[in-house]
C-alpha positions as CSV (number, residue, x, y, z in Angstrom):
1,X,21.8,24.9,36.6
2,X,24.8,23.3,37.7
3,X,25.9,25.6,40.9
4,X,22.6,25.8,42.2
5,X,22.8,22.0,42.5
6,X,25.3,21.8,45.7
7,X,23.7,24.6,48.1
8,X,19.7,22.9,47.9
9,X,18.8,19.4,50.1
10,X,18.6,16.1,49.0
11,X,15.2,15.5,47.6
12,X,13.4,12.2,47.4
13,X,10.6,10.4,46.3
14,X,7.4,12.5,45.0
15,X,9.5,15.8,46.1
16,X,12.4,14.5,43.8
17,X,10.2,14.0,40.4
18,X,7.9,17.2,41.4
19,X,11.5,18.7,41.1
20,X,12.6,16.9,38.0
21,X,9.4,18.1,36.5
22,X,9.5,22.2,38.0
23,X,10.0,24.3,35.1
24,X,12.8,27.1,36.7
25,X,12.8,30.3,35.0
26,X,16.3,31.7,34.4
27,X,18.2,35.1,34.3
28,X,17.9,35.2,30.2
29,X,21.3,34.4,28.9
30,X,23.2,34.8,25.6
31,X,22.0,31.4,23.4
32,X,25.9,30.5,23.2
33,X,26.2,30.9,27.1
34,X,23.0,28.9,27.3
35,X,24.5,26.3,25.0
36,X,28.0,26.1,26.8
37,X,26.3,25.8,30.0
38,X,24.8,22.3,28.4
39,X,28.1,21.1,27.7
40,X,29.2,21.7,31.3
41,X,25.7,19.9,32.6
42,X,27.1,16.9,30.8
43,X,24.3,16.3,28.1
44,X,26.8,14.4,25.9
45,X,25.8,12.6,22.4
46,X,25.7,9.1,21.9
47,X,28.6,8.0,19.6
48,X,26.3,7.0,16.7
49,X,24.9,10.6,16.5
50,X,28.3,12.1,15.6
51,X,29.0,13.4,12.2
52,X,32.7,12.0,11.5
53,X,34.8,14.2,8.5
54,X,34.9,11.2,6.3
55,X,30.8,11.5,6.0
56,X,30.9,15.2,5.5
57,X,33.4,14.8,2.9
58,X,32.1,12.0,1.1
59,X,28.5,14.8,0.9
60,X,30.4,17.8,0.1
61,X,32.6,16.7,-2.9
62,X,35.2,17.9,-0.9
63,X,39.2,17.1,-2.7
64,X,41.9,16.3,-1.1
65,X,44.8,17.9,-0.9
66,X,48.8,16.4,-0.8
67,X,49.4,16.8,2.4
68,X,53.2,18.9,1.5
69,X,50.7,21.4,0.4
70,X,48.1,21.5,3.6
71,X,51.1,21.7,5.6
72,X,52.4,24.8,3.9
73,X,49.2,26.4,3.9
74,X,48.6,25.6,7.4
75,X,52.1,27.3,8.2
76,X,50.7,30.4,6.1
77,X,47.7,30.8,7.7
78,X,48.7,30.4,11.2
79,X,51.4,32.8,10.3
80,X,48.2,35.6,10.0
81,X,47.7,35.0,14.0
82,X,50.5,37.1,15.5
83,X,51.0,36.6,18.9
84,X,48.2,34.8,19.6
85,X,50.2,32.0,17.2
86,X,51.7,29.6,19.6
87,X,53.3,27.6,17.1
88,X,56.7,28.1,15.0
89,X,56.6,26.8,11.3
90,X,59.2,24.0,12.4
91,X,56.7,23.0,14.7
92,X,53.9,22.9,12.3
93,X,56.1,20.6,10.0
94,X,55.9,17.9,12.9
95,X,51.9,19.1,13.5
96,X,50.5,19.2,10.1
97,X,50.7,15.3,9.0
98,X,47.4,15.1,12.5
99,X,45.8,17.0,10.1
100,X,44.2,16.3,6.8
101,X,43.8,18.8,4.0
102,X,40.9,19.6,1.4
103,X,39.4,21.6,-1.3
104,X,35.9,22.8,-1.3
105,X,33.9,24.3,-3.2
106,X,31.7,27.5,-2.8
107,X,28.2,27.4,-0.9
108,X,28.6,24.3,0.7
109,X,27.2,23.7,4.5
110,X,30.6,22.3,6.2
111,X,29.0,22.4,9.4
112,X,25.2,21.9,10.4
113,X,23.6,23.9,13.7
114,X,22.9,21.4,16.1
115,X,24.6,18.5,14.5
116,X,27.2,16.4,16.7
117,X,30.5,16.4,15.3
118,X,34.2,15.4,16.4
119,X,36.2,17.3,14.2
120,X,37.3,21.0,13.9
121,X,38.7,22.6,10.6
122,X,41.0,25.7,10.5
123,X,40.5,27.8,7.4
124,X,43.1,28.1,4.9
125,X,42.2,30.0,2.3
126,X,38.8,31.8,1.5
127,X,35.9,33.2,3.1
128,X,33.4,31.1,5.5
129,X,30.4,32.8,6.9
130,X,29.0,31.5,10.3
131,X,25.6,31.6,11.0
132,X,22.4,30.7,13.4
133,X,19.3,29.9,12.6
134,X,16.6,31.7,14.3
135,X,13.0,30.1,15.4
136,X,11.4,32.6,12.9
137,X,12.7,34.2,9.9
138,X,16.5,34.0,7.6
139,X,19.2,32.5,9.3
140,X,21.3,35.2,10.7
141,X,24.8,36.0,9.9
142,X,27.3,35.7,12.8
143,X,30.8,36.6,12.0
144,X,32.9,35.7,8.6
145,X,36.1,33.7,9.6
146,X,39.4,34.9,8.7
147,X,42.3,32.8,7.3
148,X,43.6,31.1,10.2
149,X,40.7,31.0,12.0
150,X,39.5,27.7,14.4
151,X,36.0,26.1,13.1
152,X,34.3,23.9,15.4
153,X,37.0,23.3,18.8
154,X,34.1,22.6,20.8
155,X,32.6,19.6,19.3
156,X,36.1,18.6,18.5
157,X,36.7,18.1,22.1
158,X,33.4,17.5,23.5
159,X,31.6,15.7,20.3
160,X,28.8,17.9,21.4
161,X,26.3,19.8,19.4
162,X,27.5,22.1,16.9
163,X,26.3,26.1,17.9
164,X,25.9,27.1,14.5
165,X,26.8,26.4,10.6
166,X,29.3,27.4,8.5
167,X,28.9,28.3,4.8
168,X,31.5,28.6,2.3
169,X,31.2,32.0,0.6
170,X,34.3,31.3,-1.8
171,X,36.0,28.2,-2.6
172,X,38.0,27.5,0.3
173,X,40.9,25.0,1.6
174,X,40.5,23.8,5.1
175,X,42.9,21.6,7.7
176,X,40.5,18.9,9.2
177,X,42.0,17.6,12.6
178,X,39.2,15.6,13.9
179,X,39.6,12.8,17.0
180,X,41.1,10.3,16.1
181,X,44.0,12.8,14.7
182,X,44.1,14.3,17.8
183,X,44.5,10.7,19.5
184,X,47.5,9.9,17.6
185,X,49.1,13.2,18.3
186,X,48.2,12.6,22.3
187,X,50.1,9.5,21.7
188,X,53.3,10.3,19.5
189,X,53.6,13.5,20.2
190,X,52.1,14.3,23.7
191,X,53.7,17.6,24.1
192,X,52.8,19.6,20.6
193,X,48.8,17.6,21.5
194,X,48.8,19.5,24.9
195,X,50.2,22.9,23.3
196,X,47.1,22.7,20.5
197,X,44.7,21.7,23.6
198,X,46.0,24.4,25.7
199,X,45.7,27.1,22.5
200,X,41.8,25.7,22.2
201,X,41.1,26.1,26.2
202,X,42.4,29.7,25.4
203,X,40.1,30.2,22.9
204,X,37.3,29.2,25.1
205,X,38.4,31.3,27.6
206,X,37.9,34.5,25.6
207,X,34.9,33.5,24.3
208,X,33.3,32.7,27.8
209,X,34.5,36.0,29.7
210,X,33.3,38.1,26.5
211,X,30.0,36.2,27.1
212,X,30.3,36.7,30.8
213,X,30.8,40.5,29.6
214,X,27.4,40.5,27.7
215,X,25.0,39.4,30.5
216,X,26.6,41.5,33.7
């Protein structure tokens, strides 16, 4: 892994590709820890294996919504977040046209396990279940996300593989911000983009010390 990189020597020739080739075993790890530490080793997609919103949408059926409606949801649901809600609803008026808004229906695959994306959806209304599939056996059942709730951050910023799916149990809205949103907040509104970064690095904070937790 990564750290273990800077305290061995400089290897070379046969040595190097005897290395390459050395098949380490590892303390076993949580499978997200195990995927987030890809991410950080910098196994990055190509851009033509990234699943953009407009494909998924076109597959799912998915309707769009006007967006004075996805914005007032979007304040509704993020109003469900408390304290951990950095953002006022004034603030979401100038946030929610970066975002598009849709209607879908129930038992539809918005995200696929293992697929690269570049787009994360915030749930709006309904129930979404999140789940992994295992190497043998039913896929198992993560978590159910709440109203208000962050799908898919990670591939959003990294356009890396997706950890798991997401299944809609109910119909459902969702807020869609996907990159090139996020672009055109960075450049007309480069303070409210670095608030909704700094909101998903906290995110991923809590997710990697509670993972950090698990495997002490």
């Amino acid at each position: 892994m990564w750290w273990r990189r800077n305290n061995q020597p400089e290897q070379t020739g046969s040595d190097s590709a005897a290395a390459a080739a050395e098949v380490r075993p590892a303390v076993p790890l949580d499978d997200e820890f195990a995927y987030l530490q890809s991410m950080v080793d910098g196994r990055m997609t190509a851009q033509e294996l990234v699943i953009p919103w407009r494909v998924r949408a076109q597959e799912l059926g998915a309707r769009s919504l006007a967006l004075g409606r996805g914005v007032a949801l979007l304040q509704e649901a993020w109003s469900y977040q408390g304290p951990n809600q950095p953002f006022g609803r004034e603030e979401l008026l100038v946030m929610g046209p970066f975002f598009e808004y849709y209607a879908l229906a129930a038992g539809l695959h918005i995200v696929h396990q293992s697929e690269y994306g570049d787009y994360m959806l915030v749930q709006l209304t309904g129930v979404i279940a999140v789940e992994r599939a295992q190497t043998a056996g039913p896929p198992v059942r993560m978590a159910q996300t709440n109203i208000g709730d962050v799908i898919g951050e990670m591939s959003l910023l990294d356009q890396g593989q997706r950890f798991s799916s997401c299944v809609t149990l109910t119909p459902c809205d969702v807020a869609v911000l996907t990159r090139a949103g996020l672009e055109r907040m960075l450049a007309e509104q480069p303070l409210m983009a670095a608030n909704v970064l700094l909101m998903l690095a906290r995110k991923l904070s809590i997710r990697l010390r509670s993972i950090s937790a698990k495997i002490r």
